[in-house]
C-alpha positions as CSV (number, residue, x, y, z in Angstrom):
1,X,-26.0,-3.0,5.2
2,X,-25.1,-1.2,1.7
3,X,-24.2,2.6,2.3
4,X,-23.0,4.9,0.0
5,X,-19.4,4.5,-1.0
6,X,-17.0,7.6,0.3
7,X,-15.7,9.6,-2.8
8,X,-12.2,8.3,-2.3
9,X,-13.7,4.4,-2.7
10,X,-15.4,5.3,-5.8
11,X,-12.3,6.8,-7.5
12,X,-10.5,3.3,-6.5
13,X,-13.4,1.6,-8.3
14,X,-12.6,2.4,-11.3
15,X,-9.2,0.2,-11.2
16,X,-10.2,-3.2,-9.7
17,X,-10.5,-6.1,-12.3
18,X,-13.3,-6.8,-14.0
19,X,-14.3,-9.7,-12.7
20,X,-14.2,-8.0,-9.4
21,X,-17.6,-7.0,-8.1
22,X,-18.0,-4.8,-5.5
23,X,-21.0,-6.2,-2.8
24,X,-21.4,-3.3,0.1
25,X,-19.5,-0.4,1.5
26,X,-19.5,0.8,5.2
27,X,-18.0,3.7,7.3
28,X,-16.2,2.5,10.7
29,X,-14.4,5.0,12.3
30,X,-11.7,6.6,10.2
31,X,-12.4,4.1,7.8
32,X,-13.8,3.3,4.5
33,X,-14.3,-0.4,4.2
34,X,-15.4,-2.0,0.9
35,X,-16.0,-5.5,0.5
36,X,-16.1,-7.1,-2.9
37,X,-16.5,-10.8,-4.3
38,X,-12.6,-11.4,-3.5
39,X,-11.5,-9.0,-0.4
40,X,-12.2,-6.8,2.0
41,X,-10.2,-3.3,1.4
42,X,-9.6,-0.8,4.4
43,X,-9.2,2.7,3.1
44,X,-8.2,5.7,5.9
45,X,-7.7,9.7,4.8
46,X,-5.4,10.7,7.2
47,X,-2.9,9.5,7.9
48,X,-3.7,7.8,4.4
49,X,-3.1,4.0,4.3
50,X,-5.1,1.3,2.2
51,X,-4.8,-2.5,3.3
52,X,-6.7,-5.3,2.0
53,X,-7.6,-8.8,2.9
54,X,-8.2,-11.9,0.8
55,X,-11.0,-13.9,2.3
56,X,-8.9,-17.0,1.9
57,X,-6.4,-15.2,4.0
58,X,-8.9,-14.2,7.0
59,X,-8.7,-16.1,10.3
60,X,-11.2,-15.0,12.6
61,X,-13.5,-12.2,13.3
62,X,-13.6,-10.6,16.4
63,X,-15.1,-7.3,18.4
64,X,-13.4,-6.9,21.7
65,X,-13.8,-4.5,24.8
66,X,-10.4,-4.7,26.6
67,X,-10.5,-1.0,28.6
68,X,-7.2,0.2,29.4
69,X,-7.6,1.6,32.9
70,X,-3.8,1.7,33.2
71,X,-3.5,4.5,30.7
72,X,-6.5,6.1,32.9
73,X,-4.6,5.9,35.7
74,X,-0.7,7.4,34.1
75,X,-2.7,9.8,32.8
76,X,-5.0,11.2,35.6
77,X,-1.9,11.0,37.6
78,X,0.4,13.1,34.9
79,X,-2.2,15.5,34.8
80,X,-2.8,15.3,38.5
81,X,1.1,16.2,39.2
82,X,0.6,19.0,37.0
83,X,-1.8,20.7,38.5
84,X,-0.7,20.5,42.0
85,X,2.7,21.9,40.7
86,X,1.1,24.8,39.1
87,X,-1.0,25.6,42.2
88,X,2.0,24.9,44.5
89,X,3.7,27.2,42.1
90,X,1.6,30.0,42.1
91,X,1.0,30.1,45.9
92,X,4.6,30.0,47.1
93,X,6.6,30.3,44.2
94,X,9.5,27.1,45.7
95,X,9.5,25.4,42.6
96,X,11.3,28.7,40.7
97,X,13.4,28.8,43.7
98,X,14.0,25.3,43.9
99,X,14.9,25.2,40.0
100,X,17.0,28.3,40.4
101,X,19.1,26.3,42.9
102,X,19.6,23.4,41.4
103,X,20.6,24.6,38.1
104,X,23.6,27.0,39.8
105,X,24.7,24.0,41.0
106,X,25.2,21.5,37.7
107,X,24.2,23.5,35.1
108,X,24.6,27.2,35.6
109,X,24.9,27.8,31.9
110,X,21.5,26.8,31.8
111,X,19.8,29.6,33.5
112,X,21.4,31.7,30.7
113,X,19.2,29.8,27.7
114,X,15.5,29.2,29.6
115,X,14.6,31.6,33.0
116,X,13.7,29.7,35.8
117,X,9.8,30.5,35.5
118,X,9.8,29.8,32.3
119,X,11.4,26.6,32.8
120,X,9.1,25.8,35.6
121,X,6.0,26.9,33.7
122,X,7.2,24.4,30.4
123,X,7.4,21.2,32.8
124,X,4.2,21.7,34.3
125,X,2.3,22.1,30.4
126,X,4.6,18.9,29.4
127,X,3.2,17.1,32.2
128,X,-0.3,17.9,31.4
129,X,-0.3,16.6,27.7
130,X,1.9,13.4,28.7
131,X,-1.4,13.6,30.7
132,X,-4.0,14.0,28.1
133,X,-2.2,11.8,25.8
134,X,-2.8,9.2,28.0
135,X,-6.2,10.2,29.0
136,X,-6.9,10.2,25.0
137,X,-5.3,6.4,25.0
138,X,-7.9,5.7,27.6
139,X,-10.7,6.6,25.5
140,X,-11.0,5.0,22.5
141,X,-10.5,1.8,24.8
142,X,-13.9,2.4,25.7
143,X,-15.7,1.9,22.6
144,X,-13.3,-1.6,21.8
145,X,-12.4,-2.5,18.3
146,X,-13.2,-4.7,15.3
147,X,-10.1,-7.3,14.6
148,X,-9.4,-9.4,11.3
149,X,-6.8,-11.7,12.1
150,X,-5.2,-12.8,9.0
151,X,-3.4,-16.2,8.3
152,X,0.5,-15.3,9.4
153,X,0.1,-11.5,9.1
154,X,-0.3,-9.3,11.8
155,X,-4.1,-8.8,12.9
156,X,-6.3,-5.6,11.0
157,X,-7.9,-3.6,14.3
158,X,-10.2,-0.5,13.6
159,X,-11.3,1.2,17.1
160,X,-15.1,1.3,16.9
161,X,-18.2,0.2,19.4
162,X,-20.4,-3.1,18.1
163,X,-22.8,-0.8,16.1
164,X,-25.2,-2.9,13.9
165,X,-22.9,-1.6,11.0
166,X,-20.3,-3.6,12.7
167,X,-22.7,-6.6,13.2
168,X,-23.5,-7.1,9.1
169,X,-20.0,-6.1,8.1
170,X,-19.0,-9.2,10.3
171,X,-22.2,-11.2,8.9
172,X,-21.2,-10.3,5.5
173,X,-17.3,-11.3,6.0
174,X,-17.9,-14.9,7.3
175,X,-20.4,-15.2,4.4
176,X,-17.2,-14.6,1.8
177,X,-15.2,-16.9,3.8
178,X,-17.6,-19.7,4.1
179,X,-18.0,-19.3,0.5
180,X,-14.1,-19.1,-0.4
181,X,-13.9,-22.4,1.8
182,X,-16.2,-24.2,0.0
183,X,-15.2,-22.4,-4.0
184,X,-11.4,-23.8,-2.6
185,X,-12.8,-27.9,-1.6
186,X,-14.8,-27.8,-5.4
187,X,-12.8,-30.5,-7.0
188,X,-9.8,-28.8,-9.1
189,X,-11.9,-29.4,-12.2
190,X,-15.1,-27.2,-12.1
191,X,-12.4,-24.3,-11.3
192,X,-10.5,-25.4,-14.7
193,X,-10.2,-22.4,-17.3
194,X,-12.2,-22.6,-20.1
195,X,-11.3,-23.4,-23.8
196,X,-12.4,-19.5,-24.3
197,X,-9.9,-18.4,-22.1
198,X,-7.0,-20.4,-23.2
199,X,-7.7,-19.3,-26.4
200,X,-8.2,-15.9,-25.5
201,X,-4.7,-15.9,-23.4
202,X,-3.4,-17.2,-26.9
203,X,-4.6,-14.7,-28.7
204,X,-3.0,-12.1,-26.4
205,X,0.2,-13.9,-27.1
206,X,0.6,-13.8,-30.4
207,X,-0.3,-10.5,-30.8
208,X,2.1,-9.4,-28.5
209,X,4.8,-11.3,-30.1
210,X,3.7,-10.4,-33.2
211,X,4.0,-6.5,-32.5
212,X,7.7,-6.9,-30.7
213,X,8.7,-8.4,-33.7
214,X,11.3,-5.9,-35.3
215,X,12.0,-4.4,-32.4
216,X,15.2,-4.5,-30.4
217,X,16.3,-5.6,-26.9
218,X,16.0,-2.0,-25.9
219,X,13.1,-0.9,-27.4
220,X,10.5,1.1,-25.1
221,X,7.0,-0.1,-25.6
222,X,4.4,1.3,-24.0
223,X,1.0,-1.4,-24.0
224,X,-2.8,-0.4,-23.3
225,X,-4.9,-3.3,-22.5
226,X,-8.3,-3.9,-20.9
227,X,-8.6,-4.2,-17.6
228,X,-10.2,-8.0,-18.2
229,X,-6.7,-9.1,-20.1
230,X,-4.1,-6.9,-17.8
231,X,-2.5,-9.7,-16.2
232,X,-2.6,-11.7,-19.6
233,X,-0.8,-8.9,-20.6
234,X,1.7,-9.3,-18.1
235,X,2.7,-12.8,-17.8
236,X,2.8,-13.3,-21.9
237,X,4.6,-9.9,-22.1
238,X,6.9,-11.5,-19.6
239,X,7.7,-14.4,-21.6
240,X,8.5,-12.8,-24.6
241,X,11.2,-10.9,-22.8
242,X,12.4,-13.5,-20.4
243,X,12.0,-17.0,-21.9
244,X,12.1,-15.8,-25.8
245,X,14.9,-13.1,-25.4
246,X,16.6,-14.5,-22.6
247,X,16.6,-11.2,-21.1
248,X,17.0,-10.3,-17.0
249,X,15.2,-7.4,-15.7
250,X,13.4,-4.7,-12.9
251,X,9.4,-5.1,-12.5
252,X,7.9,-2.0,-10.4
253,X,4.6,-3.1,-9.2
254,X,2.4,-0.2,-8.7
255,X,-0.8,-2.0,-9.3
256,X,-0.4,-5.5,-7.5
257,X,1.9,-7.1,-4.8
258,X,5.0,-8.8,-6.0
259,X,3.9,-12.1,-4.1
260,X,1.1,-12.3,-7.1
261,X,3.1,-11.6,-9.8
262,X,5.4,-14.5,-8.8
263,X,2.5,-16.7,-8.9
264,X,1.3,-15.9,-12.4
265,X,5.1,-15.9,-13.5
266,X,4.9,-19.5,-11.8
267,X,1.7,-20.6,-13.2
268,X,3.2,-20.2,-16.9
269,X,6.6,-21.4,-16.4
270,X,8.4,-18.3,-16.3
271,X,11.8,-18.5,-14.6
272,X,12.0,-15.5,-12.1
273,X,15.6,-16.1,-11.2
274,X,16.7,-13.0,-12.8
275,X,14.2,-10.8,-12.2
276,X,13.9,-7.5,-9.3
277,X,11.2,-6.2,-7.9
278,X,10.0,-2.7,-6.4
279,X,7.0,-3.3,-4.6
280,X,4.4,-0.5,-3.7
281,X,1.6,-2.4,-2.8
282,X,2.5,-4.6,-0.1
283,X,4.1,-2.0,2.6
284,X,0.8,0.0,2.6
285,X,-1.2,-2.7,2.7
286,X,0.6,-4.4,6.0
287,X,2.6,-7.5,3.8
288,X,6.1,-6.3,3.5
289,X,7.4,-9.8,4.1
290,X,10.0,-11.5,1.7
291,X,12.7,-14.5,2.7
292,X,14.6,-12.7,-0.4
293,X,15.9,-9.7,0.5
294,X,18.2,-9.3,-2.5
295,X,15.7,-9.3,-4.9
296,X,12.8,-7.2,-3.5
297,X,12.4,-3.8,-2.1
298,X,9.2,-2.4,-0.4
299,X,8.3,1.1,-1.5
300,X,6.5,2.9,1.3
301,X,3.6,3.9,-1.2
302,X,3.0,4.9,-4.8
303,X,3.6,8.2,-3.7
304,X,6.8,8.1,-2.6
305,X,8.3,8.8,-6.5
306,X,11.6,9.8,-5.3
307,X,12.0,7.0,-3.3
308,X,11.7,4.7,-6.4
309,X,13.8,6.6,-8.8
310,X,16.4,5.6,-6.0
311,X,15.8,2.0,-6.3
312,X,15.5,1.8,-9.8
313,X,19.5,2.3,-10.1
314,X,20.2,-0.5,-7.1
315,X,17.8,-3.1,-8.9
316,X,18.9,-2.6,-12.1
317,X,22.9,-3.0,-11.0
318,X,21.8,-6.2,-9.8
319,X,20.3,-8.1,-13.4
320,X,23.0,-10.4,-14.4
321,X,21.7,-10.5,-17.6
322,X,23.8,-8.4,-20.8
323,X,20.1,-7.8,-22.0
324,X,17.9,-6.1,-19.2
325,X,14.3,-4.5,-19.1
326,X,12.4,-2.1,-16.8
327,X,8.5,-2.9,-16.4
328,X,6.6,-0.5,-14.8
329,X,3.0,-2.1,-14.5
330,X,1.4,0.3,-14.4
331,X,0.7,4.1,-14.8
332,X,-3.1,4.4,-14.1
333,X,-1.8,2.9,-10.5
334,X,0.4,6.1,-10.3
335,X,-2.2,7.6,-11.3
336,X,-4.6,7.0,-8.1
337,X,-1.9,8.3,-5.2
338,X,-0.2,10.9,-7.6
339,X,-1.1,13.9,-9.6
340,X,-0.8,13.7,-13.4
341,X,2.0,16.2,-13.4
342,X,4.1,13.9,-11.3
343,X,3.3,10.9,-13.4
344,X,4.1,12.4,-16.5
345,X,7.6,13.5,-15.3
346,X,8.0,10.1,-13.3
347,X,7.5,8.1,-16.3
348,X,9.6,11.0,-18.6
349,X,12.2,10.2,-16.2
350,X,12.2,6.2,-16.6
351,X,11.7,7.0,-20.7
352,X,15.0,8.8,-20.6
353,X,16.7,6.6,-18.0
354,X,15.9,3.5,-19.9
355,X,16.6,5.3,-23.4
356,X,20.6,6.6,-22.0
357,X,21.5,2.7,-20.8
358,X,20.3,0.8,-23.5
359,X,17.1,-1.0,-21.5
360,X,14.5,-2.1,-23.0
361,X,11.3,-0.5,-20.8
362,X,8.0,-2.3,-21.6
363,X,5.1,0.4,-19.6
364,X,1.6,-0.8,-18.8
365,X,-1.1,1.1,-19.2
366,X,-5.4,0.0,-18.8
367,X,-7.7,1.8,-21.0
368,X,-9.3,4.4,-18.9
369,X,-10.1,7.9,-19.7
370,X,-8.2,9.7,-16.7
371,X,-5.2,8.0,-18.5
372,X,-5.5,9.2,-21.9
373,X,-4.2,12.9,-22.0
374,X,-1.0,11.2,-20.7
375,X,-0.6,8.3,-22.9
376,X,-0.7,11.3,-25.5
377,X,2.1,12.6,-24.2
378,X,3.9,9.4,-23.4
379,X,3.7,7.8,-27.5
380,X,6.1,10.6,-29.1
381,X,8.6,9.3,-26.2
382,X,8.3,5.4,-27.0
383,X,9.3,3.4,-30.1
384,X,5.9,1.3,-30.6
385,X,2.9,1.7,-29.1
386,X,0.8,-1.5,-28.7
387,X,-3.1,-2.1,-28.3
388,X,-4.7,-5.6,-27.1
């Protein structure tokens, strides 16, 4: 069942890959939920989080009912307490007297900060929300929730009721899958590129090489690309600077998890041995998992600027390498969790940084309109300025 993507979906859009299509939207609780031709992507306003879910990576689909009568119970009972304390209270007044007592005893200092009544009248309101917390446990167990469990990830769960909303979205899902299933058993040759996009990643290539030429081991670059050639972009830029120029170095990941930049770096041959990454994808998303600690750091979110200004120094300590790059890939990904005030003095910060240690700093950028006022800003800063 298509519905009308939420505003927030629409703006996020604009930055998926080309070959990305997008197939329905739906509205599940607190959620957004978007499913294109390769994932299904979870957005919620507040508290804000976005996770996504490859279809290959999807186990099984589930909506259960499990009603938590235990919560129910702790909570009818908190509440229950309360109330009888307050009415006890208020008829013979024992518990002030009570309180009164017991605080001369072991704590007479304590009379001096909160007055009996006072002290009394705080416990009983405490014990009534511990009792409505519980109560509102209690009620979204009613309705059940919608699970994805994912191949060795912790499960996705939205709290909803099985609404026919529900029913397609889960149609639609095991649809994908089936599909992935049988796209992933196709014998390895159908899914072979093309000579058009060999030559095409070629092209990219030399171009690239062809516009570094001249230009130092600390040069800044900054690169705008199509969306269709980004990650083209990325592993030949890559290349250049690890396998040509023997150069170690720090990639911030803003726009995809580190775990698929490894792969493209592995699908080329490039050797990742010296090279750190700042992650601030995965976290959000639910992935945070690496067996390599030393190398990779999980941001919270994009947002969280300061908090990667902080890791930039640790990662960059850590490239053995004389020579050593910064790759921020990339600022329109800033640009979706952050204002463009903070982006422009983010990546005015990394310019300088970079510009002060000698580091080369190669910044990504996909041709997109909400981008523009800021790559005008960012050129002046940068030694070349390269278009593919």
């Amino acid at each position: 069942m298509d519905m009308k993507p939420d505003k927030n979906i629409e703006e996020l859009l604009d930055y998926l890959p080309e070959d990305e299509r997008i197939v329905s939207s739906y509205r599940l609780g607190v959620y957004d939920i978007m499913t294109t031709t390769e994932r299904v992507i979870l957005l919620r306003k507040f508290p804000k989080s976005f996770v996504e879910v490859l279809y290959e990576d999807i186990d099984s689909l589930e909506h259960l009912t499990r009603i938590q009568w235990g919560e129910l119970f702790n909570g009818l009972a908190m509440m229950g307490i309360g109330a009888f304390a307050y009415t006890y209270n208020k008829t013979n007044g024992d518990l002030v007297a009570l309180f009164e007592r017991l605080s001369s005893s072991y704590l007479p200092e304590l009379l001096r900060i909160i007055p009996a009544d006072k002290a009394v009248l705080f416990l009983i309101v405490f014990l009534a929300l511990l009792g409505a917390y519980h109560t509102a446990n209690f009620v979204p167990s009613l309705w059940g929730y919608f699970r994805i469990s994912r191949k060795g990830r912790s499960p996705v769960m939205i709290h909803t009721s099985l609404t026919p909303e529900v029913r397609d979205l889960i149609r639609e899902i095991q649809a994908h899958v089936k599909e992935k299933a049988k796209e992933k058993a196709a014998p390895a040759a159908a899914a072979a590129p093309s000579g058009t996009e060999e030559e095409g990643k070629g092209v990219v290539f030399r171009k690239l090489g062809s516009s570094m030429k001249g230009l130092g081991n600390n040069a800044i670059v900054i690169i705008t690309s199509q969306s269709k050639d980004h990650m083209q972009v990325v592993s030949s830029m890559l290349k250049i600077l690890i396998d040509e120029r023997k150069m170690g170095g720090v990639y911030l990941s803003v726009s995809r998890p580190y775990e698929y930049i490894m792969s493209a770096m592995a699908a080329v041959g490039i050797d990742s041995k010296d090279v750190y990454f700042i992650d601030c994808i995965s976290k959000m998303a639910g992935r945070a998992e690496s067996k390599d600690k030393e190398t990779i750091v999980f941001v919270e979110n994009p947002s969280s600027l300061e908090e990667l200004s902080m890791y930039l120094d640790r990662m960059l300590a850590k490239v053995s390498s004389k020579e050593k790059f910064l790759f921020l890939d990339s600022i329109d990904s800033l640009l979706i969790y952050n204002n463009d005030k903070s982006v422009k003095e983010f990546t005015h910060y990394i310019i300088n940084k970079v510009r002060l240690e000698g580091t080369a700093g190669i910044i990504l950028s996909i041709e997109k309109k909400e981008a523009e006022d800021l790559i005008k800003t960012l050129v002046p800063m940068c030694d070349s300025e390269i278009k593919v």
